[in-house]
Rosetta silent file (secondary structure, phi, psi, omega in degrees, C-alpha in Angstrom):
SEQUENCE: XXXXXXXXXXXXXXXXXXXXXXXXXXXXXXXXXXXXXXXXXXXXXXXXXXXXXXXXXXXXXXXXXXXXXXXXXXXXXXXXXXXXXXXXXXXXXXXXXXXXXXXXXXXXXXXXXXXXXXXXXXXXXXXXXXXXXXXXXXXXXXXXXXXXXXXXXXXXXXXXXXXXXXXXXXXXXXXXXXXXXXXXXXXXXXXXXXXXXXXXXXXXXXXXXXXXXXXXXXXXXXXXXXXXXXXXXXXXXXXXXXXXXXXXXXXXXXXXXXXXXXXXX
SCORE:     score description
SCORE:     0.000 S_00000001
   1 L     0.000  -48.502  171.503  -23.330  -16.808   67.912 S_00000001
   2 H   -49.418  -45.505  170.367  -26.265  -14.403   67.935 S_00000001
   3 H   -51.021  -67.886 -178.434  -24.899  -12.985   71.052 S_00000001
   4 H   -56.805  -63.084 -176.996  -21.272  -12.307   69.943 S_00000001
   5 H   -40.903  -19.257 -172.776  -22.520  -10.762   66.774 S_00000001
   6 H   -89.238  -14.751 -175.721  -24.734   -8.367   68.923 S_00000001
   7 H   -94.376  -36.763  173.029  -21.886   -7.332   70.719 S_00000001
   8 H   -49.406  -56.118  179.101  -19.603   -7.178   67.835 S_00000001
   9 H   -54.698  -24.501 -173.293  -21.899   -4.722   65.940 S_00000001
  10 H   -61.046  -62.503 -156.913  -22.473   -3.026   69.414 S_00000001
  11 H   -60.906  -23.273  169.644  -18.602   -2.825   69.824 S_00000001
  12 H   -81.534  -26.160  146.656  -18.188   -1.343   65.742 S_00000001
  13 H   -22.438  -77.120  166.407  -20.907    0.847   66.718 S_00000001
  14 H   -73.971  -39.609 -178.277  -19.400    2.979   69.506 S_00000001
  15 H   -69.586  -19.232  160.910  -15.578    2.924   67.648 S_00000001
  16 H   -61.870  -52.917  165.075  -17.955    4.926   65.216 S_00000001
  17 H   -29.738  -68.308  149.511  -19.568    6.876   67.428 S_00000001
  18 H     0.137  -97.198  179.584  -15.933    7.390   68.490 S_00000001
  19 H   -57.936  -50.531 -168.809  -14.128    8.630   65.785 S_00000001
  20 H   -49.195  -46.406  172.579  -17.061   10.848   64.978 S_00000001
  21 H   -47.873  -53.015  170.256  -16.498   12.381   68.064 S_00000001
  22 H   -29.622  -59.903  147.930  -13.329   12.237   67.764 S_00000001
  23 H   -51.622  -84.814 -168.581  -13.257   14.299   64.542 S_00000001
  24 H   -31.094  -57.704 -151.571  -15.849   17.020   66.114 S_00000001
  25 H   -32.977  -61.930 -172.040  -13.855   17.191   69.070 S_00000001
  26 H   -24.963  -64.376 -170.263  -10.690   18.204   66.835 S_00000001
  27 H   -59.218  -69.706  175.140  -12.214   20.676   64.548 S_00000001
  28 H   -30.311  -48.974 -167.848  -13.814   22.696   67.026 S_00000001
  29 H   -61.914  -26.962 -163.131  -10.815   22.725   69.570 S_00000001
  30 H   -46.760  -63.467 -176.392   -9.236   24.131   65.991 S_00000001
  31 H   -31.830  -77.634 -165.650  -11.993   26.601   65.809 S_00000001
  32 L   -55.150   14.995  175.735  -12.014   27.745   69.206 S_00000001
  33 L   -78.956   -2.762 -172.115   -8.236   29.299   69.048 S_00000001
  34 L   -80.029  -27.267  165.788  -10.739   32.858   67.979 S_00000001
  35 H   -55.375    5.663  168.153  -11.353   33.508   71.515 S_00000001
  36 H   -68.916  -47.582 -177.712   -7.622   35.037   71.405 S_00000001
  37 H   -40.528  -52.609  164.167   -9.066   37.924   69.606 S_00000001
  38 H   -71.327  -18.965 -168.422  -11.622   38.673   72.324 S_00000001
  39 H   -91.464  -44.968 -170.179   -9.133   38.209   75.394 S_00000001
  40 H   -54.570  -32.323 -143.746   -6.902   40.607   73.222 S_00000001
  41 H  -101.140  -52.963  150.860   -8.980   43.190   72.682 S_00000001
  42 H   -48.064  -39.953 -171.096  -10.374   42.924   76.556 S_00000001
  43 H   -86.264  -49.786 -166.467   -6.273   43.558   77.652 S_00000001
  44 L   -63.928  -37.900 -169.399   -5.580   45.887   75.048 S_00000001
  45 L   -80.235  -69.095  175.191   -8.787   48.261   76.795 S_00000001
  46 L   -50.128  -14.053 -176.499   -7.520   47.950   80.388 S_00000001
  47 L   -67.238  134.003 -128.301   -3.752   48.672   79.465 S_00000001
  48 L  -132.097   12.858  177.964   -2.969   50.928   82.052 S_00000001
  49 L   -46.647  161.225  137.193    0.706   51.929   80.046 S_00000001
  50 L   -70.973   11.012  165.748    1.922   55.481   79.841 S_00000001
  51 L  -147.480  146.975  170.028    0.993   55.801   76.764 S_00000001
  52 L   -27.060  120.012 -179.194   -1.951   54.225   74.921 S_00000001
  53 L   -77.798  143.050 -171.107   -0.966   50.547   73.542 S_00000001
  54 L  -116.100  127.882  158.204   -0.745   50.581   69.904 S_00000001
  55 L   -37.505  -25.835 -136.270   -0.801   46.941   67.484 S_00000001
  56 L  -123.947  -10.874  173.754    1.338   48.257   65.169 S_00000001
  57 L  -128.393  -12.808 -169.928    4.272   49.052   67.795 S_00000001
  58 L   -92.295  154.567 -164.272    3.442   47.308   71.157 S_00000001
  59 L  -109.856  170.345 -132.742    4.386   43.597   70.885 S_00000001
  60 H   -99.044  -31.131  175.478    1.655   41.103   71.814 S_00000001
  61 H   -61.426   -5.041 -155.038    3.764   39.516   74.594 S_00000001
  62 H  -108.058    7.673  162.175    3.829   42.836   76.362 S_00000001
  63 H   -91.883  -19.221  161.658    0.296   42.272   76.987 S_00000001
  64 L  -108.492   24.781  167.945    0.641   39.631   78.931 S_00000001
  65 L   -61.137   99.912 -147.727    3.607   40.902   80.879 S_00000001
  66 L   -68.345    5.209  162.274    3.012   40.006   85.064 S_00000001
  67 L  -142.044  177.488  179.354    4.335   43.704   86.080 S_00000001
  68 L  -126.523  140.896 -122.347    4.666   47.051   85.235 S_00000001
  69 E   165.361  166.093  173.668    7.484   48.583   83.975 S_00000001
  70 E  -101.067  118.041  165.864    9.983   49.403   81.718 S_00000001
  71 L  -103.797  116.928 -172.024   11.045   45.877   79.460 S_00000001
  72 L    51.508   49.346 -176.781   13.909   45.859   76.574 S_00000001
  73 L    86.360   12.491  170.914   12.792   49.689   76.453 S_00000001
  74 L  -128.408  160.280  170.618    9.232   49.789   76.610 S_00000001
  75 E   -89.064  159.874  177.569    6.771   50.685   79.672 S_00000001
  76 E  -158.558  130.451  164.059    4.336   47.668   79.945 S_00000001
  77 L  -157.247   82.083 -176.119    1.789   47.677   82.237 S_00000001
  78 L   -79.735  113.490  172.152   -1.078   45.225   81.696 S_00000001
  79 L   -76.920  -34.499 -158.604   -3.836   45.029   84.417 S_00000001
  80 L  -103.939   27.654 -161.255   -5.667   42.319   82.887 S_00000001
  81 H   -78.610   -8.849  160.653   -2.442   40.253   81.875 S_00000001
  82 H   -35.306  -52.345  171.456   -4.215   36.995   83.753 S_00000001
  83 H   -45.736  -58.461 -171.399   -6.407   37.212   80.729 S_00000001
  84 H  -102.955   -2.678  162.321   -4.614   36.988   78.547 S_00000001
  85 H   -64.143  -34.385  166.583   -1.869   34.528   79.331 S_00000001
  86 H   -58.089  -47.714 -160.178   -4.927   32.397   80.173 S_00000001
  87 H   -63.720  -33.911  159.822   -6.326   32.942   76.715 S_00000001
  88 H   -20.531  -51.283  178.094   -2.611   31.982   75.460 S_00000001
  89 H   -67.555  -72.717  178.287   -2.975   28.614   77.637 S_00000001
  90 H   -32.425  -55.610  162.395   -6.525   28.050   76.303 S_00000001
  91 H   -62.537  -42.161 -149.417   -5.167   28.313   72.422 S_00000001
  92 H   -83.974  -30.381  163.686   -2.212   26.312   73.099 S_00000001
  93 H   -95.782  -12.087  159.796   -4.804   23.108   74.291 S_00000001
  94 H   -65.361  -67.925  171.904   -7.268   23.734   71.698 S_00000001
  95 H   -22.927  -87.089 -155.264   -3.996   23.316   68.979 S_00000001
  96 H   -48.019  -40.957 -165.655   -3.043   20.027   71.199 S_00000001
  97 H   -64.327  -43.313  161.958   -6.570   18.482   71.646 S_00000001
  98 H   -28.063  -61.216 -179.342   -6.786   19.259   67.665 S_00000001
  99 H   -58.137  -30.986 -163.060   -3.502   17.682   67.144 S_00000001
 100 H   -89.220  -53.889 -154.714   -4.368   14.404   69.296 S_00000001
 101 H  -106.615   15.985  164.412   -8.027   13.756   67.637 S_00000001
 102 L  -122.805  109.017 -152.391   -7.749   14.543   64.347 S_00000001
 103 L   -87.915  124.399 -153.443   -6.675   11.608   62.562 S_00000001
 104 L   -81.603   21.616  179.303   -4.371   11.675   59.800 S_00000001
 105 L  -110.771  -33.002  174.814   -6.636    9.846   56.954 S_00000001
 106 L   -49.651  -30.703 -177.079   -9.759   12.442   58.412 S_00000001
 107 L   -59.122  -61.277  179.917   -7.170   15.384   57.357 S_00000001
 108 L   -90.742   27.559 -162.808   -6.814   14.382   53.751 S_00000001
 109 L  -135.562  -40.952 -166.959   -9.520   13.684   53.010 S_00000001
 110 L   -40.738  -11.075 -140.591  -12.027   16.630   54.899 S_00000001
 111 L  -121.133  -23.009 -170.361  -11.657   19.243   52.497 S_00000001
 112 L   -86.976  100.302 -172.301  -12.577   16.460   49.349 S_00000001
 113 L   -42.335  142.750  166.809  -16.389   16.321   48.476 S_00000001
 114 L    46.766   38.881 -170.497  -17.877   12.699   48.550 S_00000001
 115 L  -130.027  121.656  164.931  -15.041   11.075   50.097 S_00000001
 116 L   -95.577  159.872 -176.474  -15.600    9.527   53.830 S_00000001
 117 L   -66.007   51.544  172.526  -13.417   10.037   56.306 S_00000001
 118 L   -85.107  178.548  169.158  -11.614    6.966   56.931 S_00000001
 119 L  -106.106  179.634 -142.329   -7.600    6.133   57.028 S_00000001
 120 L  -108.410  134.963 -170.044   -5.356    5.284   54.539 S_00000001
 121 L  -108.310 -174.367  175.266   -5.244    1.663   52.709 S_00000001
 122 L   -81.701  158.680 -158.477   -3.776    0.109   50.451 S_00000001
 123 E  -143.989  122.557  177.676   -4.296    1.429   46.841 S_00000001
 124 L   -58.604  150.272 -172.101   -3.893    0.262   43.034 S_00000001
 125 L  -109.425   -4.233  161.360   -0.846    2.207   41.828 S_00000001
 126 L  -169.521  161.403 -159.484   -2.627    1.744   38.154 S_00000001
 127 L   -73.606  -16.389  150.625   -5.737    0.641   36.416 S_00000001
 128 L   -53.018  112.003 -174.985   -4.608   -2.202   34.857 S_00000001
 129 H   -67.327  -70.660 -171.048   -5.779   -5.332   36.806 S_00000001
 130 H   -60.415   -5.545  128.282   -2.223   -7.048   36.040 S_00000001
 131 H   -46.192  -16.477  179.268   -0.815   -4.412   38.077 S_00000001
 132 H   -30.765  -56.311  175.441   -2.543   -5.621   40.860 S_00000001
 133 H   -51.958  -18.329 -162.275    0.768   -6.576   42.749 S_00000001
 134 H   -98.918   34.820  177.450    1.963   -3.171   42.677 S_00000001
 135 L   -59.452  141.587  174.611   -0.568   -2.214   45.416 S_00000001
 136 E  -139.098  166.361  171.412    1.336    0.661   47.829 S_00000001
 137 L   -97.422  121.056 -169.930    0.494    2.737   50.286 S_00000001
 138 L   -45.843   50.816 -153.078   -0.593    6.219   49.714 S_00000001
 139 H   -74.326  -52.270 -162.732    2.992    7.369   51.746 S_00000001
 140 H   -59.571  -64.899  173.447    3.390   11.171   50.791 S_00000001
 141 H   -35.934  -58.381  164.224    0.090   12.143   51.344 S_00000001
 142 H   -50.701  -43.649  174.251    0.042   10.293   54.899 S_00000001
 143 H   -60.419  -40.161 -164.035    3.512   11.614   55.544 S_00000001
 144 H   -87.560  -80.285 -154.467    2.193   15.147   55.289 S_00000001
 145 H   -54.218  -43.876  170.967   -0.960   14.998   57.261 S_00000001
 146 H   -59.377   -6.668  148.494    0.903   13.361   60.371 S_00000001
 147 H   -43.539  -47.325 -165.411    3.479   16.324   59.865 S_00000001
 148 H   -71.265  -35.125 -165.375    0.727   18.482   60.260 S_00000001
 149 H   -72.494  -65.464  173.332   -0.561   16.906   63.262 S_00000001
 150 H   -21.203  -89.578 -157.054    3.059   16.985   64.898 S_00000001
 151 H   -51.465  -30.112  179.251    3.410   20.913   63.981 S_00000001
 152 H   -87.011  -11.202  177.260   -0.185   21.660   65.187 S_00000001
 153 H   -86.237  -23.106  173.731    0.949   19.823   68.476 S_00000001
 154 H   -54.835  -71.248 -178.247    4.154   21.857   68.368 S_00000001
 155 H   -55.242  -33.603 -161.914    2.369   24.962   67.966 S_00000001
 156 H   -91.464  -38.655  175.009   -0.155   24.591   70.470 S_00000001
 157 H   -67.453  -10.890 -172.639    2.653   23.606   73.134 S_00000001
 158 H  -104.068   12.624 -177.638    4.650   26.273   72.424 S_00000001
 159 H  -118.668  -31.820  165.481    1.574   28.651   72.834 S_00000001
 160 H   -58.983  -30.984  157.275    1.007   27.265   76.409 S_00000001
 161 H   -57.801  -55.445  159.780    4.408   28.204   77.167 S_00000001
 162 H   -45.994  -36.512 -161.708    4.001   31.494   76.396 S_00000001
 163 H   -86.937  -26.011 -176.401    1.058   31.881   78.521 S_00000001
 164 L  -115.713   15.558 -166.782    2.752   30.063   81.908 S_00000001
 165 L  -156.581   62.908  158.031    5.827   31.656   80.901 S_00000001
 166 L   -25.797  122.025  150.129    5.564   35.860   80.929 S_00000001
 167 H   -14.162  -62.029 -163.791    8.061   38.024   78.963 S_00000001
 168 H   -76.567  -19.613  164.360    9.423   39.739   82.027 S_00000001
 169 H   -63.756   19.469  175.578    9.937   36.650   83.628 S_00000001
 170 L    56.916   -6.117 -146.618   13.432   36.552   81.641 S_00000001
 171 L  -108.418  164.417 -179.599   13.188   33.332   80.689 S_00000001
 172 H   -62.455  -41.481 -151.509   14.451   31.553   76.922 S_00000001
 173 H   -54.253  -77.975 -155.150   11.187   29.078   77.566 S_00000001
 174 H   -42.355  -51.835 -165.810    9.003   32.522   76.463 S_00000001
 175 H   -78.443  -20.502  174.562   10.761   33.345   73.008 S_00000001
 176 H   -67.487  -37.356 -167.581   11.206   29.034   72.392 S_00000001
 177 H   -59.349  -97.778 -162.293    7.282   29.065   73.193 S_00000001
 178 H   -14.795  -47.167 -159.227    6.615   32.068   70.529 S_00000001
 179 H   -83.306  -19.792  165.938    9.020   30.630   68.136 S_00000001
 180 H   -59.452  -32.412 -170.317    7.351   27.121   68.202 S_00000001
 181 H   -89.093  -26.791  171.471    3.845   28.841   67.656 S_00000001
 182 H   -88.315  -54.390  157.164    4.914   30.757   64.495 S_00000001
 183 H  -101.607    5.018  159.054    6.586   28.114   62.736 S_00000001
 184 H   -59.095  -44.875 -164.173    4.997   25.344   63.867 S_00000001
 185 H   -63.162  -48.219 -176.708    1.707   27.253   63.021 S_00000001
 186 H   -75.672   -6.795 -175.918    3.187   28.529   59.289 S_00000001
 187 H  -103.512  -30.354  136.968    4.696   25.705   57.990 S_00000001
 188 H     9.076  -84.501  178.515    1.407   23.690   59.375 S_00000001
 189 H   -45.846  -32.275 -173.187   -0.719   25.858   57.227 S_00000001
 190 H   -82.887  -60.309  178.776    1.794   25.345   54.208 S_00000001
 191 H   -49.639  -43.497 -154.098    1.234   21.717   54.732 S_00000001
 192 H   -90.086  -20.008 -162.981   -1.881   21.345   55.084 S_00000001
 193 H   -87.332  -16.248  161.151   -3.037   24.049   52.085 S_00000001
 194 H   -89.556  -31.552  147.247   -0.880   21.792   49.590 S_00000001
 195 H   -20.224  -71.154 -168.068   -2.778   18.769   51.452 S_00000001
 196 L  -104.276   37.188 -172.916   -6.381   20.164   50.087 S_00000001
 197 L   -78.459  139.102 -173.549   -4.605   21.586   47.410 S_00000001
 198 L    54.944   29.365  171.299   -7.546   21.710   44.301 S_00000001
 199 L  -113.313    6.201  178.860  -10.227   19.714   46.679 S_00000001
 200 L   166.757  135.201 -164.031  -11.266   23.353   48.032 S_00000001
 201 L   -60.792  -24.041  178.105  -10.556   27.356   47.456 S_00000001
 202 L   -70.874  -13.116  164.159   -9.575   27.597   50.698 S_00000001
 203 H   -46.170  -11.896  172.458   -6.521   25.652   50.028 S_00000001
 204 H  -114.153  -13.307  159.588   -5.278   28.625   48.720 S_00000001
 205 H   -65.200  -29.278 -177.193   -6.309   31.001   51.426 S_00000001
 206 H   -74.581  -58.384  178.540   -4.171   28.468   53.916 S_00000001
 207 H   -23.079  -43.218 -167.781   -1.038   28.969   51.450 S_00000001
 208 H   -85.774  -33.125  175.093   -1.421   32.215   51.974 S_00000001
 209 H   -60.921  -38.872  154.675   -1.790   32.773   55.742 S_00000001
 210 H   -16.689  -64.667 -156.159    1.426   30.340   55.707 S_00000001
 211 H   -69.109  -49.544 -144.191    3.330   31.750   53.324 S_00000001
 212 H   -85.237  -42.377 -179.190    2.707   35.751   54.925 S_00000001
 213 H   -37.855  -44.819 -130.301    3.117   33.955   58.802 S_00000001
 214 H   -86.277  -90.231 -155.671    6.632   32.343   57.240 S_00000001
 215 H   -37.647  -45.505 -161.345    8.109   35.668   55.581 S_00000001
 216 H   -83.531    0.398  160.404    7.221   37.720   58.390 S_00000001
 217 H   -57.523  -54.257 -154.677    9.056   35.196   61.068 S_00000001
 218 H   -76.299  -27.935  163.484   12.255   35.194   58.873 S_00000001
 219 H   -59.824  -54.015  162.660   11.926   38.815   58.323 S_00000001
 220 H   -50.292  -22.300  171.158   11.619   39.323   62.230 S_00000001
 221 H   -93.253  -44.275  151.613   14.631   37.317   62.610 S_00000001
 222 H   -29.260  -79.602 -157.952   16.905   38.963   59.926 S_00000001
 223 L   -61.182  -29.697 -174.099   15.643   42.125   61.536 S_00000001
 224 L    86.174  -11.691  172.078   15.807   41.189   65.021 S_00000001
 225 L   103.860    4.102  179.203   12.509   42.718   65.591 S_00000001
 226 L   -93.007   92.570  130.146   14.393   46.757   65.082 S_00000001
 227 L  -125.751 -175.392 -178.950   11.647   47.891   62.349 S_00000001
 228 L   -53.434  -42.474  178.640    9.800   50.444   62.682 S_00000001
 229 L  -155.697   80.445 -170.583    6.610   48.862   63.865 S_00000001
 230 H   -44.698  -35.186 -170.137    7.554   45.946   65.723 S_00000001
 231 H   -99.161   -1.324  141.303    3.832   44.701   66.885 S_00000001
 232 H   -41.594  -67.712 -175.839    2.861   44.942   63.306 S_00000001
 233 H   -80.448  -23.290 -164.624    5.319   42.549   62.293 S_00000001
 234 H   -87.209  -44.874  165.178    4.858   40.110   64.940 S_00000001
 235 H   -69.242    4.776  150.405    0.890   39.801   64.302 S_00000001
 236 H   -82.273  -49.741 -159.337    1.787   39.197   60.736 S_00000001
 237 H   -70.809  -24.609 -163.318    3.691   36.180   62.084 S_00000001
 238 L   -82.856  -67.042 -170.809    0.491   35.340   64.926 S_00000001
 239 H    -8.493  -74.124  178.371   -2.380   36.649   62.965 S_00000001
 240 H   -70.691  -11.116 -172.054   -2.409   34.331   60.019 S_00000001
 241 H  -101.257  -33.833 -164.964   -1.474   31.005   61.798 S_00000001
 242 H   -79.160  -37.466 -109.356   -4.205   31.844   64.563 S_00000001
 243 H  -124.656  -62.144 -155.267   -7.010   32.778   61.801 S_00000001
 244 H   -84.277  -47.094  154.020   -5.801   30.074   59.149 S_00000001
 245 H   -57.176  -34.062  177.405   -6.203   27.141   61.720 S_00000001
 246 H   -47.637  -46.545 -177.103   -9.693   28.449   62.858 S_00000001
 247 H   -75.536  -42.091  176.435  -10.953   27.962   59.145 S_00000001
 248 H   -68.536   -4.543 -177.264   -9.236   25.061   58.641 S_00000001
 249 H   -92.103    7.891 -171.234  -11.005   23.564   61.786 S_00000001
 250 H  -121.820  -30.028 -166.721  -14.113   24.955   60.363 S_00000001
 251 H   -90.517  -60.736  171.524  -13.764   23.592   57.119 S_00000001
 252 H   -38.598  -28.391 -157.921  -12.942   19.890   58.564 S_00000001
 253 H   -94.750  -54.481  148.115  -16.233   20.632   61.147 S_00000001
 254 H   -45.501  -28.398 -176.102  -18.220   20.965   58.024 S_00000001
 255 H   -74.922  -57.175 -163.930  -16.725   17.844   56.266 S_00000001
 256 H   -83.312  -14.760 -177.771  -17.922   16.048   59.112 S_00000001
 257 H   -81.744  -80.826 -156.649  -21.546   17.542   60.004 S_00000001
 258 H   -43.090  -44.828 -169.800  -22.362   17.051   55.781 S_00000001
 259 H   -55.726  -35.478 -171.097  -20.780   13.038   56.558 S_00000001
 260 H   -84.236  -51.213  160.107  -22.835   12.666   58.988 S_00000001
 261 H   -11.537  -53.632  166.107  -26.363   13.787   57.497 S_00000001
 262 H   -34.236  -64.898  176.927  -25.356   11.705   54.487 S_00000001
 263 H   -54.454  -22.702 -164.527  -25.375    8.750   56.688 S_00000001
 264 H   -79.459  -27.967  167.703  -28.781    9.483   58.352 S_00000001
 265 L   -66.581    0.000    0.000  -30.192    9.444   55.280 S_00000001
């Protein structure tokens, strides 16, 4: 008997140990989508165009275009486009690893002070003990954070597409990638920022990188991408979805470093 119990606690041990992990793993891969900024930035110096690339008119895919040339009307000529289709790849598995290990009762919970991270049980539906039968399960809430995790798995596959799948290579897979990565990523954000809505201010900072991602997709679609300052509009749709997961992986990263401390005490 002494035996099995040592193994049992051994074996509840390590599925913590687990999950703990499990969580870090998440947040961090979350985090780590900020290295786009540096591989951008790195491409953007080496572009080797006839004319200097500008954010506000060149469009972000044309940075990772694999020749140089003129495409739908622009010259593109990216030396370093290795980079950044890598760094593309590299976001698109932090988003998936997120999406896989972050567990949808750790989600709704991360952002909520003095709450551990566990998944979701059954729950009195009111305070009256002769209510007791009308225990339910906590479905909306649950419903949304595995939405999110779908949509952040969405996003992140459709940002690995882009990256193994160049503009100039003609193919639909590049604009299905992009278009997977923008609204998976804004309606995501939208999810998850009514998720933590009044457990933390940033819940209203996610709304907003959502909400600004969302109009400028639908605006970009309306428009067809013929404004004025095409690369403008399209890092309004990237920007906030890239920016708005980092913090929420940061915020979740925190949830879980404070859980654990708790415990050691």
């Amino acid at each position: 008997m002494k035996g099995h119990a040592a193994v049992t606690a051994g074996a509840g041990s390590i599925l913590h140990s687990v999950r703990r992990i499990r969580a870090d793993i998440g947040a961090w891969a979350q985090l780590s989508v900020l290295q786009y900024f540096l591989a951008e930035a790195a491409v953007i110096e080496a572009w080797a165009g006839p004319e200097p690339y500008s954010r506000a008119t060149g469009l972000i895919s044309d940075l990772g275009a694999k020749y140089c040339g003129i495409y739908d009307d622009r010259a593109v000529c990216s030396p370093l486009h290795e980079l950044m289709n890598a760094s593309f790849v590299v976001q698109g598995l932090a988003l998936i690893f997120g999406a896989i290990f972050l567990t949808a009762g750790l989600l709704s919970v991360a952002a909520r002070p003095g709450v551990e991270p566990q998944r979701f049980r059954l729950v009195e539906s009111s305070n009256n003990p002769s209510d007791a039968a009308r225990a339910r399960l906590v479905a909306p809430p649950w419903i949304m954070a595995v939405a999110i995790r779908i949509l952040t798995g969405v996003a992140g596959v459709g940002t690995v597409v882009v990256g193994l799948v160049p503009e100039d290579l003609h193919s639909p897979w590049h604009f299905a990638g992009a278009l997977m990565f923008f609204g998976g990523g804004a309606v995501t954000l939208l999810l998850l920022g009514i998720l933590w809505f009044r457990q933390t201010p940033v819940s209203w900072f996610l709304l907003a990188c959502g909400l600004v991602s969302l109009v400028a997709l639908v605006t970009g679609g309306l428009t067809r991408m013929e404004v004025a300052e095409p690369g403008l509009l399209e890092r309004l749709m990237g920007y906030p979805v890239t920016i708005g997961l980092a913090v929420a992986g940061l915020v979740i990263a925190r949830r879980v470093h404070k859980a654990r401390k708790e415990a050691a005490r």
